[in-house]
Structure formats: structure tokens, C-alpha cells
LOVOGU-570772 format. One record per residue: residue number from 1; residue in one letter; z, y, x of N, C-alpha, C in turn. Coordinates in pm, 1 decimal. Layout:
+-----+---+----------+----------+----------+----------+----------+----------+----------+----------+----------+
!   k ! r !      n.Z !      n.Y !      n.X !     ca.Z !     ca.Y !     ca.X !      c.Z !      c.Y !      c.X !
+-----+---+----------+----------+----------+----------+----------+----------+----------+----------+----------+
! NUM ! A !        Z !        Y !        X !        Z !        Y !        X !        Z !        Y !        X !
...
+-----+---+----------+----------+----------+----------+----------+----------+----------+----------+----------+
This chain:
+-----+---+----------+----------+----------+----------+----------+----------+----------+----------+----------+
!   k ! r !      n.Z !      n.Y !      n.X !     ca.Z !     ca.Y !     ca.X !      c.Z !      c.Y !      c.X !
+-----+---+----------+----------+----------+----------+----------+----------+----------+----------+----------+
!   1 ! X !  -7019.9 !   -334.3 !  10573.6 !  -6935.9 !   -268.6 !  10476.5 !  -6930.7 !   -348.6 !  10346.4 !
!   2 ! X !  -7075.0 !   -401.8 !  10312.8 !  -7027.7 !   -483.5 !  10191.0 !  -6979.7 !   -622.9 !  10178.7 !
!   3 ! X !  -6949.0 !   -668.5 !  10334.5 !  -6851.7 !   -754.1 !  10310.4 !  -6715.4 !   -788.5 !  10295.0 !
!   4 ! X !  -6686.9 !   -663.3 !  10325.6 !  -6562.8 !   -592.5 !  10305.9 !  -6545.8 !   -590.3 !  10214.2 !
!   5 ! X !  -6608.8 !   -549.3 !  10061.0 !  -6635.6 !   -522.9 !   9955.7 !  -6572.8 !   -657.7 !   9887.5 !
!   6 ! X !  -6702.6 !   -732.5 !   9903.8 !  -6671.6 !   -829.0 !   9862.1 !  -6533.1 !   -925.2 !   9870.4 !
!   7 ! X !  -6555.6 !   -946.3 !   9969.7 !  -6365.3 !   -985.6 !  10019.3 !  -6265.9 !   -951.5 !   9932.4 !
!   8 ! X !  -6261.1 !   -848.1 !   9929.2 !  -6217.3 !   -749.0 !   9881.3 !  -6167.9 !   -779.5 !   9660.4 !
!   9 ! X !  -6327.2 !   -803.5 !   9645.0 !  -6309.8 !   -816.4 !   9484.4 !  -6283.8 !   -952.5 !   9501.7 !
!  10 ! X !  -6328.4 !  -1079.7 !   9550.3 !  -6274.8 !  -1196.3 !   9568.7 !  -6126.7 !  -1196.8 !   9550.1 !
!  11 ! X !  -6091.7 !  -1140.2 !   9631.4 !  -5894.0 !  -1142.1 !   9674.0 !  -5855.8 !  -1115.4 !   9513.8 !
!  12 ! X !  -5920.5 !   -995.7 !   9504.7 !  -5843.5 !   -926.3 !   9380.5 !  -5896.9 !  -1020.0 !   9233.3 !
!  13 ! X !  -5940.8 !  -1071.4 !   9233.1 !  -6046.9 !  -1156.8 !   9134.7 !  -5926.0 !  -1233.4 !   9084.6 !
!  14 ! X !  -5833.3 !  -1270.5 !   9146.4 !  -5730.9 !  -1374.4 !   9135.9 !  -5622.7 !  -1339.2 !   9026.2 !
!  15 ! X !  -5597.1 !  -1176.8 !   9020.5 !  -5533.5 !  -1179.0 !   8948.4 !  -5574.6 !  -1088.8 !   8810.1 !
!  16 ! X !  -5721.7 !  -1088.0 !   8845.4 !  -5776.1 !  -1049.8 !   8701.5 !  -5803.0 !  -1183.2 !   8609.6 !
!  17 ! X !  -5738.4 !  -1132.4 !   8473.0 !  -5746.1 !  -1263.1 !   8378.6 !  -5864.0 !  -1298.6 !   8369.2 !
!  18 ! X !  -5854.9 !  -1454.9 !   8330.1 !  -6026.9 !  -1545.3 !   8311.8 !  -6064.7 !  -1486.1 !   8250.5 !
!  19 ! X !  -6036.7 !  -1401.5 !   8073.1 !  -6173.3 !  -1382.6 !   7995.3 !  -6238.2 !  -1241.5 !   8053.2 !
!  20 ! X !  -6190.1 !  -1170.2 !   8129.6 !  -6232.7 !  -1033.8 !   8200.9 !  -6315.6 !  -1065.9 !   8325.4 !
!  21 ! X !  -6243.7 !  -1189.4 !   8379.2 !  -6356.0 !  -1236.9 !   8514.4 !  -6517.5 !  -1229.2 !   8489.6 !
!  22 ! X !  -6609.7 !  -1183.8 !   8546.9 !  -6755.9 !  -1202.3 !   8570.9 !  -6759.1 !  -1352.2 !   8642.5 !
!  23 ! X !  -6850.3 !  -1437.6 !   8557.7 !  -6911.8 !  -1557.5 !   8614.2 !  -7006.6 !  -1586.7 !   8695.8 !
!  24 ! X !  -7036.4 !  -1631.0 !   8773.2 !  -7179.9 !  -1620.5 !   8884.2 !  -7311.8 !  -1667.2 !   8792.8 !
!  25 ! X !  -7398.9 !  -1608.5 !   8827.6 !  -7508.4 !  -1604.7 !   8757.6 !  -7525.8 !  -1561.5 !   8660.0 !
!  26 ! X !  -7470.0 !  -1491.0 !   8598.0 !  -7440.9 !  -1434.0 !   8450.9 !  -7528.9 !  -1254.4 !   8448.2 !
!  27 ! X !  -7586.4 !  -1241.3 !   8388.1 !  -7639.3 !  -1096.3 !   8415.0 !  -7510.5 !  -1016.6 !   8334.0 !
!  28 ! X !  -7510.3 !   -887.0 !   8460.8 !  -7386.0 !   -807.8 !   8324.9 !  -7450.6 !   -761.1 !   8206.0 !
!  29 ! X !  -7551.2 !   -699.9 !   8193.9 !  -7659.6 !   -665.9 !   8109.0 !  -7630.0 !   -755.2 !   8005.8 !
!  30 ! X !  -7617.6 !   -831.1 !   7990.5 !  -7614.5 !   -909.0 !   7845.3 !  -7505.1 !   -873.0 !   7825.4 !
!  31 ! X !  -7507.2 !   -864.1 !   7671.6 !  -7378.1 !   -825.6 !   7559.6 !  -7303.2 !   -960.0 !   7556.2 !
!  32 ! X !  -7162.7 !   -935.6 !   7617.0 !  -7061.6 !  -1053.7 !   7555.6 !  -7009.4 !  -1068.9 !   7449.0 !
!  33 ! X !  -6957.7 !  -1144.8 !   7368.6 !  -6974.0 !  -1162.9 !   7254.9 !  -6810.6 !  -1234.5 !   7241.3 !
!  34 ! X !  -6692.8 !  -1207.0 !   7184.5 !  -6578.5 !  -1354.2 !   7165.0 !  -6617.2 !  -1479.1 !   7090.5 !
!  35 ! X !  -6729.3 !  -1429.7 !   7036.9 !  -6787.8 !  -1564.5 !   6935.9 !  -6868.5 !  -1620.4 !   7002.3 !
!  36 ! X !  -6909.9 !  -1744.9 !   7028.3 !  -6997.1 !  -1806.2 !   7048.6 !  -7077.5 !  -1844.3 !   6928.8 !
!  37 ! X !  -7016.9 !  -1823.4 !   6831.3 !  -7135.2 !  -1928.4 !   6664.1 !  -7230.7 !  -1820.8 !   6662.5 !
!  38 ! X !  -7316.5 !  -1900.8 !   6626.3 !  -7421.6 !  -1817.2 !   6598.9 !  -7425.1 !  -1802.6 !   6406.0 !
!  39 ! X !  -7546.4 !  -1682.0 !   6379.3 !  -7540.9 !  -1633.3 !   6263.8 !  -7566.9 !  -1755.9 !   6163.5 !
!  40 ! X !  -7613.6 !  -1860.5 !   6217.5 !  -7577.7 !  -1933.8 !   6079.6 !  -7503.6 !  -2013.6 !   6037.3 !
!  41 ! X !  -7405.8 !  -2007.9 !   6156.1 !  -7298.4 !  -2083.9 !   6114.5 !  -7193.4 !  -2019.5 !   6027.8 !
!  42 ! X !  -7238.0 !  -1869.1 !   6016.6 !  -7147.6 !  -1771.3 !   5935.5 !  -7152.7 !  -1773.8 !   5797.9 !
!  43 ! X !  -7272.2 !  -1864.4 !   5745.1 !  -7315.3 !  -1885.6 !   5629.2 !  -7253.6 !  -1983.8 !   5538.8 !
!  44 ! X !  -7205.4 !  -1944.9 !   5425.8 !  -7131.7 !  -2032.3 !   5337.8 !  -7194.8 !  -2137.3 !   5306.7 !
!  45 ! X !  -7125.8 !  -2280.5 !   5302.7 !  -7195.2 !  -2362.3 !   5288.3 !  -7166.3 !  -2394.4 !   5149.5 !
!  46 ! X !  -7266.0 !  -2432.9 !   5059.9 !  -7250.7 !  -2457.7 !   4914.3 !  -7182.6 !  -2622.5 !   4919.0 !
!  47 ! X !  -7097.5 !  -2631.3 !   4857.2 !  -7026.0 !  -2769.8 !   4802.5 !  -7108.1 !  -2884.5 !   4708.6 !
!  48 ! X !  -7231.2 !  -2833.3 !   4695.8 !  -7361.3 !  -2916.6 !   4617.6 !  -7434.9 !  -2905.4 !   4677.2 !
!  49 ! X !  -7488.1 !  -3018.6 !   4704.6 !  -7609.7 !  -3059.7 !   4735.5 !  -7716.0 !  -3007.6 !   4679.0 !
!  50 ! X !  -7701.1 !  -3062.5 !   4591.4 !  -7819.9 !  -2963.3 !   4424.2 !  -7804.1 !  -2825.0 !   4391.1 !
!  51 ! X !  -7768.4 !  -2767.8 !   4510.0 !  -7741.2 !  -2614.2 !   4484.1 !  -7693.5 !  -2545.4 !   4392.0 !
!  52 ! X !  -7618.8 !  -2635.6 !   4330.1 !  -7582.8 !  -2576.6 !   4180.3 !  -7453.8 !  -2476.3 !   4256.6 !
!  53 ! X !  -7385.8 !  -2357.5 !   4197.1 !  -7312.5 !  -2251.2 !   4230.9 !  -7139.4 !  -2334.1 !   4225.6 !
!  54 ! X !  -7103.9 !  -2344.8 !   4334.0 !  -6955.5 !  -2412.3 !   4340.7 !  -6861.8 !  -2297.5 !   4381.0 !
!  55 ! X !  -6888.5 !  -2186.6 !   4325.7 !  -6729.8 !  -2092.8 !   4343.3 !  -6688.4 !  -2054.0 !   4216.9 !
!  56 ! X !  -6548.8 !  -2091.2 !   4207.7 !  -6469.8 !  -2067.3 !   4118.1 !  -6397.3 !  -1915.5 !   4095.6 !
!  57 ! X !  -6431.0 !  -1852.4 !   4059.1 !  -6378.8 !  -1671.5 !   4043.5 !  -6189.5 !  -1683.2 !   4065.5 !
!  58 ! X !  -6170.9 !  -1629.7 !   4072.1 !  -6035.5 !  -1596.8 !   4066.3 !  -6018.2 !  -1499.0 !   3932.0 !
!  59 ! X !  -5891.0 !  -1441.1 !   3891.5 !  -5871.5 !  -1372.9 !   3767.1 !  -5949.9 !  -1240.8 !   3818.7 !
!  60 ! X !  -5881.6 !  -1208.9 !   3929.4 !  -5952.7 !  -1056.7 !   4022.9 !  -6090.4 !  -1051.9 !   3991.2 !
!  61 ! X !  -6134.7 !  -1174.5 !   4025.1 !  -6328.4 !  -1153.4 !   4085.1 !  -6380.0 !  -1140.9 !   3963.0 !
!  62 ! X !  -6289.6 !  -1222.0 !   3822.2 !  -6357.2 !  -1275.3 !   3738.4 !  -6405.2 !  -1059.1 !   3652.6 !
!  63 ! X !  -6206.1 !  -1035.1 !   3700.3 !  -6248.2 !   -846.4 !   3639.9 !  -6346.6 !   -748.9 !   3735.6 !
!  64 ! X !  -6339.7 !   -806.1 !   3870.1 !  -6465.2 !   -716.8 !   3932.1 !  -6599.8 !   -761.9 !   3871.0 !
!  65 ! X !  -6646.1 !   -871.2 !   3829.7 !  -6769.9 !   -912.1 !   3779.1 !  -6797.9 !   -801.0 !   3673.4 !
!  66 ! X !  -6705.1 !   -766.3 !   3589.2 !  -6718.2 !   -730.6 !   3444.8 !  -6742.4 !   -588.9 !   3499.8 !
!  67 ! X !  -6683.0 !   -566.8 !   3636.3 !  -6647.5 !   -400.1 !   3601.1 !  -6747.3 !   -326.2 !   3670.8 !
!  68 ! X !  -6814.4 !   -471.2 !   3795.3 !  -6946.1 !   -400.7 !   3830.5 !  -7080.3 !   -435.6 !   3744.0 !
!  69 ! X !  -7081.5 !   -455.0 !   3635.2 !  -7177.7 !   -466.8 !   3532.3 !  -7235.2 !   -582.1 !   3539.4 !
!  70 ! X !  -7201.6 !   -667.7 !   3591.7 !  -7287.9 !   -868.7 !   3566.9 !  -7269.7 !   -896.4 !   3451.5 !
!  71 ! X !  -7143.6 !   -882.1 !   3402.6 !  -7161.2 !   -974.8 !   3279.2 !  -7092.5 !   -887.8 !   3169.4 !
!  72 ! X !  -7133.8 !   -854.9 !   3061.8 !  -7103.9 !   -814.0 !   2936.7 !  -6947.5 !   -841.8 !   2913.7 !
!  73 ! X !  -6944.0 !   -913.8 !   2882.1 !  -6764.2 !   -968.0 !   2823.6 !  -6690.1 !  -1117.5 !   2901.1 !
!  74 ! X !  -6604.5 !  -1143.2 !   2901.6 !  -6505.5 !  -1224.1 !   2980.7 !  -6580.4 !  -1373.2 !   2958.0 !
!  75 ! X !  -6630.0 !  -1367.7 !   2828.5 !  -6650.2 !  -1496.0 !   2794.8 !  -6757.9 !  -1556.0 !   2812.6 !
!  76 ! X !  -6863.4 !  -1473.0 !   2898.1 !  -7002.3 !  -1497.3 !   2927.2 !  -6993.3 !  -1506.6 !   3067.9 !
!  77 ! X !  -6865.2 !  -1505.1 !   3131.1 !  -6862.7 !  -1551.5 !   3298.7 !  -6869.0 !  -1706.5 !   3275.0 !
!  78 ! X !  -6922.0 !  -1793.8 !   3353.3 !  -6925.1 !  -1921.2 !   3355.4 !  -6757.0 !  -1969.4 !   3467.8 !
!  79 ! X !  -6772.1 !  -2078.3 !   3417.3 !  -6673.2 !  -2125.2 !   3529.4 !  -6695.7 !  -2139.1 !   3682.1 !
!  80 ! X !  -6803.3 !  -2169.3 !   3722.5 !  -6871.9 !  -2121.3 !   3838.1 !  -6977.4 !  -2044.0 !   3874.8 !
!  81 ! X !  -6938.1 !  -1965.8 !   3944.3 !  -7042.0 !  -1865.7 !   3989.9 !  -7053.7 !  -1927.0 !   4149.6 !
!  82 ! X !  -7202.6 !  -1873.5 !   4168.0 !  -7221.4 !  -1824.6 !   4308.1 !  -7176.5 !  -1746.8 !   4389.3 !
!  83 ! X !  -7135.8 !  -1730.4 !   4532.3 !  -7047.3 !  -1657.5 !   4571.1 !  -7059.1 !  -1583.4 !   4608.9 !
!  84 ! X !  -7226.0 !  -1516.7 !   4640.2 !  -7317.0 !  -1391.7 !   4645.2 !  -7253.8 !  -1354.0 !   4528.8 !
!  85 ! X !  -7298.4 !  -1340.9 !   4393.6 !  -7312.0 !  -1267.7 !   4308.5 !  -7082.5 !  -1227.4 !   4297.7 !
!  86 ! X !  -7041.9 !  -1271.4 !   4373.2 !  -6864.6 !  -1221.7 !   4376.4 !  -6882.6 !  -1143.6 !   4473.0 !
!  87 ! X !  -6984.0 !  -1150.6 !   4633.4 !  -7012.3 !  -1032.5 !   4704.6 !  -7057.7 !   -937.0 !   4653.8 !
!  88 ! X !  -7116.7 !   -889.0 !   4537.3 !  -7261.7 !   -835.6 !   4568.5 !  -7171.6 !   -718.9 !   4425.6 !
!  89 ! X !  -7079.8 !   -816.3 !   4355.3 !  -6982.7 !   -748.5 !   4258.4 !  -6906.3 !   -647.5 !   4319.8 !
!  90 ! X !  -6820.2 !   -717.8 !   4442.9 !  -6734.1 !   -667.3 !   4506.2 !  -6774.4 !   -506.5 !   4617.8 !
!  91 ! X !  -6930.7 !   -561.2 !   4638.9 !  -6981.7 !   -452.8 !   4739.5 !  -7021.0 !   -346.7 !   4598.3 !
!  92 ! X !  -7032.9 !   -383.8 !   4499.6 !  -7090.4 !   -270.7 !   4389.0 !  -6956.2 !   -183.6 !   4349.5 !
!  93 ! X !  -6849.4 !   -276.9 !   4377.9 !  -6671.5 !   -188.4 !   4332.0 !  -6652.3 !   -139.7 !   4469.7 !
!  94 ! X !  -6698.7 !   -121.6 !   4543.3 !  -6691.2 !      1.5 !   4663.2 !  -6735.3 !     48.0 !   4662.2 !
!  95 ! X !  -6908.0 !     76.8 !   4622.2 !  -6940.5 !    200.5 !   4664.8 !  -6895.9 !    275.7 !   4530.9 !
!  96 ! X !  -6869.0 !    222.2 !   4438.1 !  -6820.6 !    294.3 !   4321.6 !  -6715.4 !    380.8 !   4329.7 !
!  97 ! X !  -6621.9 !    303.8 !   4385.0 !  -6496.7 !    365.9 !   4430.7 !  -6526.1 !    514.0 !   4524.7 !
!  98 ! X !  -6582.6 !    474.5 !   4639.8 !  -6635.7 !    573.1 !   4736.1 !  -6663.8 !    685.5 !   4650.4 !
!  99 ! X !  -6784.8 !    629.2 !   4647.4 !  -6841.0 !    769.7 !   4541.7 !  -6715.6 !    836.4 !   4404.2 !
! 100 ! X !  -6635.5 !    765.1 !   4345.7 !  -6523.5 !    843.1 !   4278.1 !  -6452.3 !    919.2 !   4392.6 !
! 101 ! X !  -6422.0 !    864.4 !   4512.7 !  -6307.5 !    933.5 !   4634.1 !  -6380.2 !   1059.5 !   4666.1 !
! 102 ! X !  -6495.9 !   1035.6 !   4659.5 !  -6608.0 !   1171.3 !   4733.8 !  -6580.3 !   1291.8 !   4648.1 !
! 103 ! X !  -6614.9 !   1238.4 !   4494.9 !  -6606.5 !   1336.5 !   4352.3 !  -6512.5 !   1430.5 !   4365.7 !
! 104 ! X !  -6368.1 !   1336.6 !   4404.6 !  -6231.7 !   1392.0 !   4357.6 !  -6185.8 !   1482.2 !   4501.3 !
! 105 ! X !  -6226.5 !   1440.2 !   4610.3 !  -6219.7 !   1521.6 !   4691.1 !  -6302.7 !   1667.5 !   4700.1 !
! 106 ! X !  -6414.2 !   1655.7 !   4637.3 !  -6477.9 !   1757.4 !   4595.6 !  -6429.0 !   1891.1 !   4514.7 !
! 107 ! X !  -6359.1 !   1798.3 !   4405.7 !  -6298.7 !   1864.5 !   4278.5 !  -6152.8 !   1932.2 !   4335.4 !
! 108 ! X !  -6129.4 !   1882.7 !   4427.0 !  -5977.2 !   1910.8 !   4508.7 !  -5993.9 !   2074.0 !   4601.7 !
! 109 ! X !  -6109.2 !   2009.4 !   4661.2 !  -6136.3 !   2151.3 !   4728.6 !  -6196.8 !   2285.0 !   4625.0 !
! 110 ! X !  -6205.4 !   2250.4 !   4522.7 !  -6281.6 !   2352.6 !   4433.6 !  -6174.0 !   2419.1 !   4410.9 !
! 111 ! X !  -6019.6 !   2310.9 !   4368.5 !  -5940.7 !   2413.3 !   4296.8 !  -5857.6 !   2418.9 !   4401.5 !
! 112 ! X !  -5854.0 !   2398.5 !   4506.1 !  -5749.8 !   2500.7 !   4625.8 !  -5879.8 !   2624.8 !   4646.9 !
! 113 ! X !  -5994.9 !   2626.5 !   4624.9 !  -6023.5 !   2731.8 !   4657.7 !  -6024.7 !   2857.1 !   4584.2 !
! 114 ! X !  -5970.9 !   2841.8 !   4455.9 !  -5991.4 !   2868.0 !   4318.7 !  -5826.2 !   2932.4 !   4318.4 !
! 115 ! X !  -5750.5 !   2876.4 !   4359.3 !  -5593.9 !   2926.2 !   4388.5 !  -5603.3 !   2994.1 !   4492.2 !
! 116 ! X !  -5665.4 !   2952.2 !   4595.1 !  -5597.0 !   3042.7 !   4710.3 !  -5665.7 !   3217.4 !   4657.2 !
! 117 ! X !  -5791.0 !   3222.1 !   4594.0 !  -5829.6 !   3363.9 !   4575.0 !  -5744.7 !   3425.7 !   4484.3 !
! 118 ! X !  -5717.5 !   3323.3 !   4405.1 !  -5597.1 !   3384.8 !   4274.0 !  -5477.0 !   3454.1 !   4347.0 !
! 119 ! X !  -5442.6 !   3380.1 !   4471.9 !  -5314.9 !   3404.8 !   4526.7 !  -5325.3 !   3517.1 !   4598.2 !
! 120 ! X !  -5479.9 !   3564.0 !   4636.5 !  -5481.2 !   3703.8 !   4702.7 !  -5489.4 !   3786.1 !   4637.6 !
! 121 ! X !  -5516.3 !   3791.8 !   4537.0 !  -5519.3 !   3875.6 !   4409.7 !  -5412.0 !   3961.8 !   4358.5 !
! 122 ! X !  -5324.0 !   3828.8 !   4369.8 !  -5158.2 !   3844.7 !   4361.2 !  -5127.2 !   3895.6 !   4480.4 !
! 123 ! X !  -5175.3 !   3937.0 !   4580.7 !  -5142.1 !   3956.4 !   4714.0 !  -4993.4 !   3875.0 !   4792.2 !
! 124 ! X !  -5023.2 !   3756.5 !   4748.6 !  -4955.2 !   3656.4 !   4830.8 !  -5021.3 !   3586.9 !   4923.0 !
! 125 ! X !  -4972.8 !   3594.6 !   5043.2 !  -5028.4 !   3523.3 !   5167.7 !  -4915.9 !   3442.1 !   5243.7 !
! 126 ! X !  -4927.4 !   3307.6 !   5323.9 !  -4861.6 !   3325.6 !   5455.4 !  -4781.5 !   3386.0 !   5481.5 !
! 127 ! X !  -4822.6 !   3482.7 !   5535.3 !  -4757.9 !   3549.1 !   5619.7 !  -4684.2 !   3649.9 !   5613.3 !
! 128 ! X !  -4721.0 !   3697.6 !   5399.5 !  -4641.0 !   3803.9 !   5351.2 !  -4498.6 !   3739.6 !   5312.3 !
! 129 ! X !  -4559.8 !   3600.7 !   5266.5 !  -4422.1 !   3502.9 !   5235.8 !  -4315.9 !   3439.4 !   5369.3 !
! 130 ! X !  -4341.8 !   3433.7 !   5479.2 !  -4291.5 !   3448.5 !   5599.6 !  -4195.9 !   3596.2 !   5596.3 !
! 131 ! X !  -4248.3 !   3645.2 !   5598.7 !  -4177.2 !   3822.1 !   5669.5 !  -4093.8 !   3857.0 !   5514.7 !
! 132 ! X !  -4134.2 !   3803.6 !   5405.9 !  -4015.3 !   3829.5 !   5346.4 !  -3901.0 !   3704.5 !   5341.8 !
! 133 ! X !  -3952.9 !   3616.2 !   5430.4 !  -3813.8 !   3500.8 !   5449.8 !  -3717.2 !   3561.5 !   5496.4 !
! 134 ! X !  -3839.9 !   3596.5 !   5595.9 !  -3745.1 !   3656.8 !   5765.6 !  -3626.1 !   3786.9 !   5732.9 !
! 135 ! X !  -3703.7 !   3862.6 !   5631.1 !  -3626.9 !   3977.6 !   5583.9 !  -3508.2 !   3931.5 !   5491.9 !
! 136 ! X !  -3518.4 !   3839.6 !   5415.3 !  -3366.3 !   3808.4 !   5332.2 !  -3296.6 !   3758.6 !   5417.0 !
! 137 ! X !  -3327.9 !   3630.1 !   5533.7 !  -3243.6 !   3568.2 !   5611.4 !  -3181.7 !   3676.0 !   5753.2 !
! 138 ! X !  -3231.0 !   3787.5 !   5739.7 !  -3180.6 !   3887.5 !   5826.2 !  -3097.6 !   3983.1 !   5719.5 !
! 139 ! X !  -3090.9 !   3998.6 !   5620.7 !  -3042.3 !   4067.0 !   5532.0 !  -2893.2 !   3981.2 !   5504.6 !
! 140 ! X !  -2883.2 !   3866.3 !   5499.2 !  -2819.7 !   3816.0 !   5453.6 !  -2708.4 !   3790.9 !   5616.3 !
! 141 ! X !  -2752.3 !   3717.6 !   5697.8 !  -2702.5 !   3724.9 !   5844.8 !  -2593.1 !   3861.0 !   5852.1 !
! 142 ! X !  -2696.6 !   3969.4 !   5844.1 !  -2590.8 !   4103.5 !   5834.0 !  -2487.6 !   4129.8 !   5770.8 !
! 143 ! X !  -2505.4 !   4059.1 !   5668.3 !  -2396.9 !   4136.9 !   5534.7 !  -2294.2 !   3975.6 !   5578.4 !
! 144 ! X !  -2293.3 !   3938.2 !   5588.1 !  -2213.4 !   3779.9 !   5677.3 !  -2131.7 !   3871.1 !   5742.5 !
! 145 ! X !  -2147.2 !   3894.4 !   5847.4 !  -2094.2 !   3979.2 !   5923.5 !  -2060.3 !   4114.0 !   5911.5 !
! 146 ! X !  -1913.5 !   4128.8 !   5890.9 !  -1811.3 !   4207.5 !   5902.1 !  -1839.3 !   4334.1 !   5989.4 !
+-----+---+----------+----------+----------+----------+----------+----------+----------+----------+----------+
């Protein structure tokens, strides 16, 4: 029976594309990966030898620096920075952000909840505002008609 099998995925093997094909000897168990580089090739390579910091800010990076607290005023950014400290800016103007999106969503649900009780108060609902649609647009239908 399992040569049947086999036969079988052979035949069909043909018209499954190469990067989906299983290779012989290959355990499936291992995680495939589209990358082959490994993690340190992911690593920026500095443009000095002497490690001195070779990234140049952009106008953007130069206002995220300021706005995630590195540097005091415009004029105390150097002309080159390191390009960690433009990550490390940039990862500090997200969670900032986040945490404002969290706030305001917070503050959002406070005051729909804050209206909708007002609105029962007023005894407006749904569904009271529905049935009096329904009632003018039937009111009106009628008197249309002769």
C-alpha cells in the first residue's frame, strides 16, 4: 500500500512548485525560513572603521530625536548620529503614540457612555427612534394617497 503512496506523491510532486517541494533528507521538523542570512548579517554595518557614528538624521529623525527627549534643542543634535540612538528615538515615538491611542480611546468610551445614559433619561432609544420613523413614513404614505 505504501508504494502506491509513494508513486503516487512522486507523480504529483511534478506539479507542485520547487519552493513548496520537500527535499530528501531534510527533516520536516525544522523551521523553514525564506532567508537564508543569518542574524548578523542583519546588522548595520558602520561606514568607520573607528566606530565613530556615520548616520546622517534626516529633517524627520532629526524632530523625532527632540521629541523623544535625546536632545534638548535642534542645535545640540550633531551632524552624525548613531543609528541606534534614531532606533531607539523612533521606538520611544511609538510607544508614546500607543499609549496617547490607548488614552483617547479610553476617553471615547467614557463619553459614549456618558451620552448614551443621558439619552435614556431623555427616553430616547433605537428603537423608539425607529417606530417613530416607521410611524411618519406610514403617516405620510397614507395621506399620499387619495
Amino acid at each position: 500500500m505504501w508504494g502506491r503512496a509513494d508513486r503516487a506523491v512522486k507523480l504529483l510532486g511534478r506539479n507542485i512548485p520547487s519552493i513548496l517541494r520537500m527535499t530528501e533528507g531534510v527533516d520536516p521538523k525544522i523551521s523553514r525560513r525564506l532567508s537564508i542570512k543569518r542574524p548578523e548579517d542583519f546588522q548595520p554595518k558602520s561606514r568607520f572603521a573607528s566606530g565613530v557614528p556615520g548616520y546622517k538624521p534626516t529633517e524627520w529623525e532629526r524632530k523625532f530625536l527632540l521629541w523623544a527627549g535625546h536632545f534638548k534643542r535642534p542645535e545640540d543634535i550633531p551632524e552624525t548620529v548613531s543609528l541606534e540612538t534614531v532606533r531607539a528615538a523612533k521606538t520611544t515615538l511609538r510607544v508614546k503614540c500607543s499609549y496617547a491611542m490607548i488614552a483617547l480611546t479610553i476617553v471615547g468610551c467614557i463619553v459614549m457612555v456618558v451620552r448614551g445614559k443621558q439619552a435614556m433619561k431623555r427616553h430616547e432609544s433605537l428603537t423608539n427612534i425607529n417606530l417613530e420613523k416607521k410611524a411618519q413614513l406610514k403617516a405620510e404614505s397614507a395621506s399620499a394617497k387619495p
